[in-house]
Backbone as CSV, one residue per row, in Angstrom:
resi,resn,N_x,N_y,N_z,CA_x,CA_y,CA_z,C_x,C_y,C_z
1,UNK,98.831,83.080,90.695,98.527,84.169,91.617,98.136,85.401,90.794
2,UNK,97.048,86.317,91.301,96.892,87.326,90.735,96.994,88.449,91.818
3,UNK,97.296,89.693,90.539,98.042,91.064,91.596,97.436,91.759,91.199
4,UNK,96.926,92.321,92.091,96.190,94.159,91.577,96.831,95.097,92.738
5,UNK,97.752,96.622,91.880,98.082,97.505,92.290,97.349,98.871,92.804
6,UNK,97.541,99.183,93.554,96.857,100.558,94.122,97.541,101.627,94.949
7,UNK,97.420,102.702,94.485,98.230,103.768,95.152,98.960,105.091,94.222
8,UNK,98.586,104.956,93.048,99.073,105.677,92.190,98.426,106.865,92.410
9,UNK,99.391,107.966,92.035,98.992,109.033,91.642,99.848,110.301,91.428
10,UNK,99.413,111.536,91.491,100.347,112.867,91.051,100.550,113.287,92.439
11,UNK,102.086,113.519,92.606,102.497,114.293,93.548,103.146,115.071,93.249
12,UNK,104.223,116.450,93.715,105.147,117.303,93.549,106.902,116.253,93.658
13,UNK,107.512,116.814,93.129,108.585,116.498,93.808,109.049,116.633,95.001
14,UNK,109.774,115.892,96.014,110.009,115.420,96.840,109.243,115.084,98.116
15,UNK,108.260,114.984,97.633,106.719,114.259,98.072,107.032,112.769,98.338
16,UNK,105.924,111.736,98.486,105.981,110.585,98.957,104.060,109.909,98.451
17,UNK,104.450,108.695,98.173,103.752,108.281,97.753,103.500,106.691,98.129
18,UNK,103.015,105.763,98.595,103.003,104.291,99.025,101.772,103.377,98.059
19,UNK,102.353,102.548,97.329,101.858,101.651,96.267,102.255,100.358,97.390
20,UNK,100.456,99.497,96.830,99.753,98.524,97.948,99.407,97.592,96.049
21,UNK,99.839,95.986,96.526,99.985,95.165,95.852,98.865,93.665,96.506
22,UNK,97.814,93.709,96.198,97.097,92.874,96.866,96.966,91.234,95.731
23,UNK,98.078,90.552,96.579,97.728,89.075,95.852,96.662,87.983,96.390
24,UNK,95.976,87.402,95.363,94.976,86.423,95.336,95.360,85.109,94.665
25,UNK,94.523,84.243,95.196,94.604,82.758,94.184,96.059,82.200,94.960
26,UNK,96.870,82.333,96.111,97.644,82.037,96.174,98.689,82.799,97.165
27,UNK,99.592,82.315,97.835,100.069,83.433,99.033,101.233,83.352,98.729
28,UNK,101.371,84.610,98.812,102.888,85.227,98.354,104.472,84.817,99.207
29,UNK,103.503,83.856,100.199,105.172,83.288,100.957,105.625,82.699,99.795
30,UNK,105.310,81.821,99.164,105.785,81.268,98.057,106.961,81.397,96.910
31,UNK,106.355,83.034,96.763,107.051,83.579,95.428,107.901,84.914,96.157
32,UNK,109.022,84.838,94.835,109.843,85.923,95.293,108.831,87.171,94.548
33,UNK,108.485,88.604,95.020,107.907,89.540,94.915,108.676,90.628,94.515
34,UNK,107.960,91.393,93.795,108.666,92.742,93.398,108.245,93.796,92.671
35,UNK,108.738,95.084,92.169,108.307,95.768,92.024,108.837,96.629,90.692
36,UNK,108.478,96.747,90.127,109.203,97.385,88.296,108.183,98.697,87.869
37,UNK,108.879,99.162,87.050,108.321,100.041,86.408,108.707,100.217,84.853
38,UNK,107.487,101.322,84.439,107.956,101.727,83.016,107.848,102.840,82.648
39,UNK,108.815,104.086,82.238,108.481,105.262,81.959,107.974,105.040,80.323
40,UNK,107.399,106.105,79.693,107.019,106.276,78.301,108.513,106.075,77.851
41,UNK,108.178,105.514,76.575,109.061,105.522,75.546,110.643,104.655,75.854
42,UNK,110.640,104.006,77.668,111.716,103.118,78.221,111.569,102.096,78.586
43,UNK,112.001,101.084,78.525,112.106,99.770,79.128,111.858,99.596,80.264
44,UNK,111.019,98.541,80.557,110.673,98.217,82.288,112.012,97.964,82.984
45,UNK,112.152,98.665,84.275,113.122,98.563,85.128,112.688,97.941,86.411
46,UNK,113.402,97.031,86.651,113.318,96.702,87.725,113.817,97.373,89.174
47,UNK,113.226,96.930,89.426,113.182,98.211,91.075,113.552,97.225,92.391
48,UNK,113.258,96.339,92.952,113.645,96.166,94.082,112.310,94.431,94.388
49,UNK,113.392,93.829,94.661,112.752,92.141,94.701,112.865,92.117,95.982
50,UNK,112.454,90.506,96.629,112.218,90.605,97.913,111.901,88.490,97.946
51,UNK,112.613,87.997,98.361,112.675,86.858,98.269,112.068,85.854,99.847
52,UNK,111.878,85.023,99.296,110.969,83.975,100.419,111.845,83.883,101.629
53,UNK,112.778,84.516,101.829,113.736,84.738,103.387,113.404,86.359,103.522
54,UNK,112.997,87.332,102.980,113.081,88.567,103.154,114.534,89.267,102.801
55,UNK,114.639,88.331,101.961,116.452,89.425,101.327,115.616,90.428,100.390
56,UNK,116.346,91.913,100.310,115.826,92.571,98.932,117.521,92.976,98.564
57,UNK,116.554,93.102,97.358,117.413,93.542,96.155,116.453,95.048,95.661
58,UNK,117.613,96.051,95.853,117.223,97.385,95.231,118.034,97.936,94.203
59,UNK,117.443,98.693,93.043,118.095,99.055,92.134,119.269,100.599,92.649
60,UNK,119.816,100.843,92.369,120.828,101.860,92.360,119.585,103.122,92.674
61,UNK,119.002,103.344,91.021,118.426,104.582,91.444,116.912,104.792,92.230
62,UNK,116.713,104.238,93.061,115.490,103.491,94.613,115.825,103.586,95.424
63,UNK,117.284,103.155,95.940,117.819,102.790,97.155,117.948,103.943,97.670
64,UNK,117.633,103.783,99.199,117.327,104.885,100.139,116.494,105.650,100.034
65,UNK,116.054,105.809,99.041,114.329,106.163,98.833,113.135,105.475,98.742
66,UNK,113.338,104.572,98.380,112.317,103.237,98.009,111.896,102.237,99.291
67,UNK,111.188,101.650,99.666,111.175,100.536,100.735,109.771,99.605,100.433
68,UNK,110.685,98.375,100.284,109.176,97.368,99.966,108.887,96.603,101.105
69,UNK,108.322,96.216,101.660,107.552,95.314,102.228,106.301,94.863,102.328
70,UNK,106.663,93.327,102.733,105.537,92.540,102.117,104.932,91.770,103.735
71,UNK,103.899,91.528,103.711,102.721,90.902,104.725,102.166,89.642,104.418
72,UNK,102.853,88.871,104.893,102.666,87.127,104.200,101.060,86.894,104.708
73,UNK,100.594,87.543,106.105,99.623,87.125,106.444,98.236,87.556,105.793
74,UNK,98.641,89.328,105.423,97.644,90.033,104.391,97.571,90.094,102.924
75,UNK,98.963,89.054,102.670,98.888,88.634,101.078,98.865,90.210,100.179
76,UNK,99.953,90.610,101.017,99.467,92.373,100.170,101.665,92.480,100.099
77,UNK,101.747,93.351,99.310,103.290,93.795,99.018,102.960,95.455,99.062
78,UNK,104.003,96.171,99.496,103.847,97.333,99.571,105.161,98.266,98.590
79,UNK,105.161,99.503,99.078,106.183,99.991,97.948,106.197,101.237,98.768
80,UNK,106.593,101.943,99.736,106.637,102.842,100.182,107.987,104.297,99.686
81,UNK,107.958,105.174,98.720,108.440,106.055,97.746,108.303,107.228,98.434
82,UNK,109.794,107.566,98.689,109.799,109.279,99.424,110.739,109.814,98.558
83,UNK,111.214,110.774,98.801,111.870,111.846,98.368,111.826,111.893,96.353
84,UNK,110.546,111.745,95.851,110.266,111.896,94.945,110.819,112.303,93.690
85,UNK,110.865,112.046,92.728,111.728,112.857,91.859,110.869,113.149,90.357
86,UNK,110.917,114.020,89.261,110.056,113.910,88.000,110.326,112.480,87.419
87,UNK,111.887,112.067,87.604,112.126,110.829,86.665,111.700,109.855,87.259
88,UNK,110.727,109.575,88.068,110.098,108.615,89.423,109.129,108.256,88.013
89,UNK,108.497,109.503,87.669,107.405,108.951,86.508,107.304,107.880,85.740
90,UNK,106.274,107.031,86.315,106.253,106.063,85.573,105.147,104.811,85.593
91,UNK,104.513,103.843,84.966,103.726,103.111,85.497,104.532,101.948,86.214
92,UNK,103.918,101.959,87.326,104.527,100.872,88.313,104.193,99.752,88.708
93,UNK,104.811,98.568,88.707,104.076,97.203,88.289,104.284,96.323,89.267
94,UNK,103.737,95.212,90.077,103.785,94.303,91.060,104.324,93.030,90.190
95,UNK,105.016,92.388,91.030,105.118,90.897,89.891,105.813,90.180,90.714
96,UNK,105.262,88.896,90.458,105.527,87.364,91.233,106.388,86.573,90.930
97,UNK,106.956,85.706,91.223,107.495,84.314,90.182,108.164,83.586,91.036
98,UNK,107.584,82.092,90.771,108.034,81.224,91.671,109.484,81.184,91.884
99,UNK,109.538,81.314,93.183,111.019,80.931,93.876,111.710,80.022,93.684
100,UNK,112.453,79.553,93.489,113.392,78.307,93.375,114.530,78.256,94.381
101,UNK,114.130,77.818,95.253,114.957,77.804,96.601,114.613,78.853,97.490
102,UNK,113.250,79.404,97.101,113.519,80.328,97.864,113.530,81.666,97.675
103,UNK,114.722,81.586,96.284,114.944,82.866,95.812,114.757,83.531,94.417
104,UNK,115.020,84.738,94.420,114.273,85.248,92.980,115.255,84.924,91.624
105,UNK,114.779,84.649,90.761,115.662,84.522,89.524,115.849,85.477,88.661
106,UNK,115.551,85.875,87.253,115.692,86.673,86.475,114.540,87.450,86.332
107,UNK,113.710,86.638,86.097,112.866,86.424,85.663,111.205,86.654,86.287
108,UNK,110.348,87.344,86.181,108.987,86.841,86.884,107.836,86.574,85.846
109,UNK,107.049,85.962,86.716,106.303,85.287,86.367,104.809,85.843,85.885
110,UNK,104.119,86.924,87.149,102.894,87.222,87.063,102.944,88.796,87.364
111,UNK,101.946,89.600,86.375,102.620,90.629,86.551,100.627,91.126,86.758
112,UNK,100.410,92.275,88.222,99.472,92.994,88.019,99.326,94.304,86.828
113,UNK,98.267,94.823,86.666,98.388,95.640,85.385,98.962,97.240,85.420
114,UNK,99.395,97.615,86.795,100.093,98.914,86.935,99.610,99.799,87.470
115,UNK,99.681,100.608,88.380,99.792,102.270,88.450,100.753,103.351,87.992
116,UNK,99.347,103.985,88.192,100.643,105.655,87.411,101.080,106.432,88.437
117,UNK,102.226,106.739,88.593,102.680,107.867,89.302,103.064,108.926,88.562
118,UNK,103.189,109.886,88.645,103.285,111.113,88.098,103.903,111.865,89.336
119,UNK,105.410,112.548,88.825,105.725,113.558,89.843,105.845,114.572,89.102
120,UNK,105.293,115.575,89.186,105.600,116.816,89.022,107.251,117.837,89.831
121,UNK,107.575,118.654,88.924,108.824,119.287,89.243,108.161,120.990,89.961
């Protein structure tokens, strides 16, 4: 499956921003879906998965701000980001990986190449 991200960009803090994940070659009922990021100079974090029943998994610092959903029929994943923050900054990444039962593992598989968000303070 391939992913291309869209939706990046500069906002203020506590602004809002919605990142659109359009998969091809393959439909995302399949795979558990999700959403990561990477600030400069930090390790990709994972942000919030979403498994072939619609369970998610959100990270600590997302939750209640963050909301993913995904459109099995439009083969698209979404990422909908409010109450903004500077440490939001970061490139933000779509990524796939086959399910195994269903559900997500450690691990993914296919990763689109990112957007930038940028929040300003």
């Amino acid at each position: 499956v391939r992913l291309e991200e869209s939706g990046g960009g500069s906002v203020q803090a506590g602004g809002s921003l919605k990142l659109s994940c359009v998969a091809s070659g393959d439909t995302v009922r399949r795979y558990c879906m999700g959403w990561f990021r990477q600030a400069p100079g930090k390790e990709r974090e994972r942000l919030i998965t979403i498994d072939t029943f619609g369970t998610t998994y959100y990270a600590d610092s997302v939750e209640g701000r963050f909301t993913i959903s995904k459109d099995n029929d439009a083969n698209t994943l979404s990422l909908q980001m409010d109450s903004l923050k500077p440490v939001d900054t970061a490139m933000y990444y779509c990524a796939a990986a086959a399910a195994i039962g269903g559900l997500c593992g450690r691990g993914m598989d296919y990763w689109g190449k990112g957007t930038l968000v940028t929040i300003s303070s």
